[in-house]
N, C-alpha and C positions, 0 to 999 in steps of 0.2 A: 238484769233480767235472766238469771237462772232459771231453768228447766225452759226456756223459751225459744220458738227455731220460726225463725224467717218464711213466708209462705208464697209472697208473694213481692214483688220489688217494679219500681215503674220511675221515671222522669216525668211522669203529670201526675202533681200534688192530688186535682182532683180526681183524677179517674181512679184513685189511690184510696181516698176517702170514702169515693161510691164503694169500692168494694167491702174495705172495714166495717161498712156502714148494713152490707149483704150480708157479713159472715155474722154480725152482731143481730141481725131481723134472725139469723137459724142459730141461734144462741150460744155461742163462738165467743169466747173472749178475744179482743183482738185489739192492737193498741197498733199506733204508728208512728215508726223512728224514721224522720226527717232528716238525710245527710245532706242534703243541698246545702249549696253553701252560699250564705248569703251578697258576700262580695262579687262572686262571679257562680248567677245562678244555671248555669250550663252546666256545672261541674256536681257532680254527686245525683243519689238517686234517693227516693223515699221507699220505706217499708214497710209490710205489716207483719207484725210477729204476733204468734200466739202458742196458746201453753203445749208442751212436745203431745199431749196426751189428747190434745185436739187437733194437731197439724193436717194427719191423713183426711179426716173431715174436713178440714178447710181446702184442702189440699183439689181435692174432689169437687167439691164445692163451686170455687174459684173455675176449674178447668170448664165446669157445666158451666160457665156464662159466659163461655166462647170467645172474649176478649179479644180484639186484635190488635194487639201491641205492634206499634212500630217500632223499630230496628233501632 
């Protein structure tokens, strides 16, 4: 995935997907790289990356829907 940078990163698959699913409704290419591991799912986190030339818009984006990620 060249020219593409990480925007956002979480341990619930879904709230991960709500979000990919946000930046794609404002036209945001945005895909999601899954490192959970499936033998011992505690370990690793999911992604969403999207193309560098969109990031700061996602970037912004993301921040406006206030998330409150736990620790």
């Amino acid at each position: 995935m060249a020219n593409w940078t990480t925007v956002y990163t979480s341990k619930n698959r879904i709230r991960t997907e709500l979000v990919k699913n946000e930046l794609i409704l404002q036209g945001i290419n945005a895909v999601i790289l899954d490192k959970i591991d499936g033998s011992y799912p505690v370990l690793g986190t999911v992604a969403i990356n999207v193309p560098e030339n969109q990031s700061e818009t996602a970037k912004k984006y993301i921040e406006a829907l206030n998330l409150d990620e736990e620790p």
